[in-house]
C-alpha positions in Angstrom: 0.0 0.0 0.0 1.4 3.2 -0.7 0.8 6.6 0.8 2.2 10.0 0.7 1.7 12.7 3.2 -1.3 10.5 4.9 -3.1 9.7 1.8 -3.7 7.2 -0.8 -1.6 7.0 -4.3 -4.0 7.3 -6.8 -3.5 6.9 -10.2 -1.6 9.5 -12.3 -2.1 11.2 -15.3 0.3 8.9 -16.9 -1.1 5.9 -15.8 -4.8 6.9 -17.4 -3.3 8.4 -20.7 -1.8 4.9 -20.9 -4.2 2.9 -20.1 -6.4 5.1 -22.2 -4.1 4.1 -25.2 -4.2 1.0 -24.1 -8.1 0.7 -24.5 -8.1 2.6 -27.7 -5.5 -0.4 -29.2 -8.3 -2.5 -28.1 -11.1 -1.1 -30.0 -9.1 -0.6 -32.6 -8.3 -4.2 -32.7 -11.8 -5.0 -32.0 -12.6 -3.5 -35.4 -10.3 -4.9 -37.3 -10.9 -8.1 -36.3 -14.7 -7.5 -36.2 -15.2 -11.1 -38.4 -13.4 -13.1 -35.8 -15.5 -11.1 -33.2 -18.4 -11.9 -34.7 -18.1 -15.2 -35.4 -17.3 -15.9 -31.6 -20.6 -13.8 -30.4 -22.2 -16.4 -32.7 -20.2 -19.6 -30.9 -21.2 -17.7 -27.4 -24.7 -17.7 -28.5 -24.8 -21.7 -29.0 -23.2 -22.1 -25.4 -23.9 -25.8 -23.8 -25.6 -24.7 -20.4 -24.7 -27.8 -18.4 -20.7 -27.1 -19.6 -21.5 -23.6 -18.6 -22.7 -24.5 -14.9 -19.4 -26.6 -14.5 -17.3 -23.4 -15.5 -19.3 -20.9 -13.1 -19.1 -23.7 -10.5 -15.2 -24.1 -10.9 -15.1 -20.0 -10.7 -16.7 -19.8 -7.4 -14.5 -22.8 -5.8 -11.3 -20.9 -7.5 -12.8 -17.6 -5.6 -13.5 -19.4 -1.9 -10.0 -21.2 -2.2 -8.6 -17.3 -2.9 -10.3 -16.5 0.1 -9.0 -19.5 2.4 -5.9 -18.0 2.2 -6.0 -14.5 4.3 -8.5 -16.3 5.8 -5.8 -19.0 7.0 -3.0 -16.5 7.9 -6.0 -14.4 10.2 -6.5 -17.7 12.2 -2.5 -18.0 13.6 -2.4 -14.6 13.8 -5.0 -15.0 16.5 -8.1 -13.5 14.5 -11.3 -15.9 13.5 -13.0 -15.4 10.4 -15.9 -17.5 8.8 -15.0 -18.1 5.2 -18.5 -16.8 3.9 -16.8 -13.2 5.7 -13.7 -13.5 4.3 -15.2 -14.1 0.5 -17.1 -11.0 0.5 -13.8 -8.8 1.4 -11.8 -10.3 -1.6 -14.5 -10.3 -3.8 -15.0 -6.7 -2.8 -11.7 -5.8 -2.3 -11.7 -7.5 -6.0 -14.3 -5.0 -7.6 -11.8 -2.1 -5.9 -9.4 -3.1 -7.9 -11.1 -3.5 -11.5 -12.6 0.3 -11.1 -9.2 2.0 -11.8 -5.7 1.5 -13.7 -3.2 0.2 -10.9 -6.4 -0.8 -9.2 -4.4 -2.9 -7.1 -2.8 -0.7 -5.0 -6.1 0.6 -4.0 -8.1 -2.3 -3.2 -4.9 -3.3 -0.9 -5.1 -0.1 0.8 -9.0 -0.4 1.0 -8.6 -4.0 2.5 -5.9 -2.9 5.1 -8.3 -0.2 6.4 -11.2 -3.0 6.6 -9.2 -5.0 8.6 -7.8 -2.6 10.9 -11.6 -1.5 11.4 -12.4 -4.8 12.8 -9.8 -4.9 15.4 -7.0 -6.1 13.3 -3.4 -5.2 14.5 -2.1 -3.1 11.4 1.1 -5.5 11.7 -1.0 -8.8 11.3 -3.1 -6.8 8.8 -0.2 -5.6 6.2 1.5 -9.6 6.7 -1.7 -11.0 6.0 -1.7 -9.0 2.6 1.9 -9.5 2.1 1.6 -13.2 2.5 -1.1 -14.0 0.7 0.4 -11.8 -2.3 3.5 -13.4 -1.7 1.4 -17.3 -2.2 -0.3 -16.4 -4.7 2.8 -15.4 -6.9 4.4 -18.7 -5.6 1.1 -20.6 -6.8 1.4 -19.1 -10.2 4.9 -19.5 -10.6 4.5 -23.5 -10.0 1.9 -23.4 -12.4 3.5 -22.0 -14.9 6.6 -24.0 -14.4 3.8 -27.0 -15.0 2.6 -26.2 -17.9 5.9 -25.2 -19.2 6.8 -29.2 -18.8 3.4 -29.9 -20.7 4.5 -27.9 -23.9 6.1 -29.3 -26.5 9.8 -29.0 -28.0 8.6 -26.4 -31.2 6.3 -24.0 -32.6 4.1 -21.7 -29.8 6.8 -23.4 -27.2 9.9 -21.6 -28.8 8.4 -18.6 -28.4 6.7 -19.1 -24.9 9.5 -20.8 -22.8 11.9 -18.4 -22.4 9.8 -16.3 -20.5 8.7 -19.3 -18.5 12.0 -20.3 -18.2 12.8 -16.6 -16.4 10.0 -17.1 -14.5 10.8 -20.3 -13.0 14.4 -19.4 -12.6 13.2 -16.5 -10.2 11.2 -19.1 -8.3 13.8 -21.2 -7.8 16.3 -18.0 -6.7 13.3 -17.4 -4.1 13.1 -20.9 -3.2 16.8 -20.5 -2.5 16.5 -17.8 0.0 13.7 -19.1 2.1 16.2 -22.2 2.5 19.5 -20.0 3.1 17.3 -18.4 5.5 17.0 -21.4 7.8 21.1 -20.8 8.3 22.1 -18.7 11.1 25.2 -18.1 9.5 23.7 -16.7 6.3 20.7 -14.5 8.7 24.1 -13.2 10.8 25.4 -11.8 7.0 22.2 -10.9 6.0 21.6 -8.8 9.2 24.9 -6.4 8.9 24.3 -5.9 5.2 20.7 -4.6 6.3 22.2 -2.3 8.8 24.8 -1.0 7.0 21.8 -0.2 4.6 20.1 1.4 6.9 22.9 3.9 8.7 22.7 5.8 5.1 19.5 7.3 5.5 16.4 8.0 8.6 14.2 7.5 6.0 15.3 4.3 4.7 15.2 3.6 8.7 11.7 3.8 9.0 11.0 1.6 6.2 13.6 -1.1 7.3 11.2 -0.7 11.0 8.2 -1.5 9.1 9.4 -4.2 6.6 10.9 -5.8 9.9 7.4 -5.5 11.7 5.8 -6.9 8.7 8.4 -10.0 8.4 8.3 -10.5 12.3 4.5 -10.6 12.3 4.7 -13.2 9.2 7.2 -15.7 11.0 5.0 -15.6 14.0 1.9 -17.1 12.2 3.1 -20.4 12.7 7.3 -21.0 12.2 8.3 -24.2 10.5 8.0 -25.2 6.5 5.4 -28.0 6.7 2.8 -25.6 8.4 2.6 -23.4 5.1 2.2 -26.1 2.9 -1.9 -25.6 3.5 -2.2 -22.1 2.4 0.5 -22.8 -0.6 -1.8 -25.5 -1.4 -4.9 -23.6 -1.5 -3.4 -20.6 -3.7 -2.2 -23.1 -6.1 -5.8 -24.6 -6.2 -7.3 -21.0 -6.6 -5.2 -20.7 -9.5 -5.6 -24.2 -11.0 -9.4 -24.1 -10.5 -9.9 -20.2 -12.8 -7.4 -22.4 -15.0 -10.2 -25.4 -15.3 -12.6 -22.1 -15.8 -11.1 -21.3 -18.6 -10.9 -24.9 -19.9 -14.3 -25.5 -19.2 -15.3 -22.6 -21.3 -13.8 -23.9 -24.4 -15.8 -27.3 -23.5 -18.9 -25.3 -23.2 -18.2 -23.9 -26.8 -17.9 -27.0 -27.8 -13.7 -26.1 -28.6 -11.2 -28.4 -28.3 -9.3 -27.7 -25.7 -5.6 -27.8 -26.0 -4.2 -29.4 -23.0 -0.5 -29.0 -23.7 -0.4 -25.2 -24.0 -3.4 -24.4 -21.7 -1.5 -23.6 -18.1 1.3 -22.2 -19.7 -0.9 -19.7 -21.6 -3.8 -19.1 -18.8 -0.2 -18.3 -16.7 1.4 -16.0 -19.2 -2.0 -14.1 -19.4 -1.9 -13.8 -16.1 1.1 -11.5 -15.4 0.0 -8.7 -17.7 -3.6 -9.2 -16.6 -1.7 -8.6 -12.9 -0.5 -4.9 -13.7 -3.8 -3.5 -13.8 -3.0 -1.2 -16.9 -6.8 -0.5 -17.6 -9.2 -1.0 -15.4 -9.4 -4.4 -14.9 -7.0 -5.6 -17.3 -9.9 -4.7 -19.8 -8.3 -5.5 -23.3 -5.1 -6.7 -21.9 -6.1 -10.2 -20.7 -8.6 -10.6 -23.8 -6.0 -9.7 -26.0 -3.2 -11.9 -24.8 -5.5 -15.0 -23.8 -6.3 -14.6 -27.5 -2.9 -14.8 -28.9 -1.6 -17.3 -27.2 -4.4 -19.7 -28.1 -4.3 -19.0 -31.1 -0.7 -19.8 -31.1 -1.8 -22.9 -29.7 -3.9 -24.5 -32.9 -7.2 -22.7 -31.8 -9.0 -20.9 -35.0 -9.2 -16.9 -34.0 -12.7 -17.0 -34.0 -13.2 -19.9 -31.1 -10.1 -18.1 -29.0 -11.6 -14.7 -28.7 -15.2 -16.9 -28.2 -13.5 -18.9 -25.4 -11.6 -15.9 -23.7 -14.5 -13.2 -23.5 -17.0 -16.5 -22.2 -14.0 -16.6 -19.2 -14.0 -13.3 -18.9 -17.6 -12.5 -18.3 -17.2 -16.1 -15.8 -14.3 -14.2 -13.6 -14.9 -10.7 -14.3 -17.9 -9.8 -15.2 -20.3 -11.8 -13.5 -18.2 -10.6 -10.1 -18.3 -7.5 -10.7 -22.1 -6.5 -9.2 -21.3 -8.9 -6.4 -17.8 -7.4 -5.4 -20.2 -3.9 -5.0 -22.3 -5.1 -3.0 -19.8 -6.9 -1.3 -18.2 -3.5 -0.9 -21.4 -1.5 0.3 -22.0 -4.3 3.0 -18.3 -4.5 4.3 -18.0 -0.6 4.2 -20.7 0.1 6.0 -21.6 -3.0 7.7 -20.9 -2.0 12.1 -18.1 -3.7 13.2 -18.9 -6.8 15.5 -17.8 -6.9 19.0 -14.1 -7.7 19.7 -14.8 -11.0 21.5 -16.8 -12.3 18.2 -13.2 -12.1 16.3 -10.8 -13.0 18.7 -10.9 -16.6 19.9 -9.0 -17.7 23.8 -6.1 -19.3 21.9 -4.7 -18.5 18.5 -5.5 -21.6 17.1 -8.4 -22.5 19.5 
């Protein structure tokens, strides 16, 4: 979350002249492309509805695993949320971040403030957000590095798997330092490089204060390895279940679905889509789902079909819900402390 004298970052004019462009190179592409568009509003319109049921159904388990997580990290913090509560601040917090470029930023501000309003230490609050970022880019990674095993040797795969290959080289680098970190010989090195870092500047001071808050919060969830592997779990599942959305889609259209390049794309659509250029990735995530079926034998016609039936699955369709998520968590009255805080942290 960032701030700056007290309040809220918001989007610059930079950031809307570019995601303006942004938009624009979508229409524009729209229109060019206005036979393959049409010809997938006419697949959309012969949708199979039991396929279709399968592929909202997969959506909403994606969404409660996505919620499992901050709901997890809440519990060994100390704080006991029902899963139903948790749901509606994602899927709010969710809608936040689809109404403006670098919605993001916002919608983790937003949630920070909802937590702290119902009795949440800010400490536990910003290490709840930073973990569950933090497994959910883990989650992705593994994916990706998954699907980057399922490609095959030529063609799309040339093209795609040097970028997975960076990718999973930075997950292994992480990998790397979360074991390193178990040395105390390596945190002792660590520790005078940090405050040598920190004797240049009182405002790089402060920061190192809170990042250390943050990162002592997060190891006092629950220390050990094994103990994560739930919440790792379930952010891998959130991501492999909108994955099985998408693939459902393309069953519901009656597509072929192309099982060798499917993670690897739905992944690599994801990091763009992540950015929040426009306002909720609108025209970035259609147009790069797009491609990369495409690249994967799909006719243009049934990829733009498949991605904008997705799309209105995890976008659309969430979007009136993750409002009146919103108005209910913003104004709902906070509950009594005792309702949230149980006798023993993991009681």
């Amino acid at each position: 979350m960032e701030r700056r004298a007290g309040r809220l970052v918001r989007p610059g004019w930079l950031t809307w002249r570019g995601a303006a462009l942004l938009l624009a190179a979508a229409v524009w592409v729209a229109v060019w492309r206005r036979h393959e568009l049409a010809q997938a509003f006419d697949l959309i319109s012969r949708v199979r509805v039991p396929q279709l049921t399968v592929a909202v159904g997969l959506e909403a388990l994606s969404v409660a695993c996505f919620a499992a997580v901050p709901r997890w990290l809440l519990r060994e913090g100390g704080v006991r949320w029902s899963l139903r509560r948790m749901a509606a601040l994602v899927v709010a917090a969710n809608a936040v971040a689809g109404a403006l470029p670098g919605g993001a930023a916002l919608a983790s501000a937003w949630t920070f403030r909802q937590l702290n309003r119902r009795r949440v230490e800010p400490a536990l609050a910003a290490a709840v957000l930073v973990s569950a970022g933090a497994l959910a880019a883990l989650g992705l990674g593994i994916l990706m590095v998954v699907g980057m095993f399922t490609v095959g040797a030529t063609g799309a795969a040339a093209v795609l798997r040097p970028a997975a290959g960076l990718l999973a080289l930075a997950l292994l680098f992480g990998l790397a330092l979360f074991s390193l970190s178990r040395f105390a010989g390596f945190r002792a090195a660590l520790r005078r490089w940090w405050d040598r870092v920190g004797q240049r500047s009182a405002r790089v001071r402060r920061a190192q204060q809170a990042l250390v808050q943050v990162v002592e919060q997060i190891r006092s969830l629950r220390p050990g390895f094994r103990t994560w592997l739930r919440p790792a779990m379930l952010a891998l599942l959130n991501w492999t279940l909108d994955a099985a959305c998408l693939a459902a889609c393309l069953w519901a259209l009656g597509v072929g679905v192309p099982w060798h390049g499917l993670l690897l794309a739905y992944g690599l659509t994801q990091i763009p889509g992540s950015l929040r250029l426009t306002p909720g990735s609108l025209g970035v995530i259609e147009a790069s789902l797009s491609v990369l079926l495409v690249l994967y034998g799909l006719a243009p016609g049934s990829a733009i079909g498949a991605t904008l039936l997705y799309r209105a699955i995890s976008y659309w369709a969430l979007q009136p819900i993750g409002w009146a998520c919103w108005i209910g968590v913003t104004f709902h009255a906070d509950r009594p402390e005792t309702s949230d805080r149980p006798s023993s942290p993991h009681g």
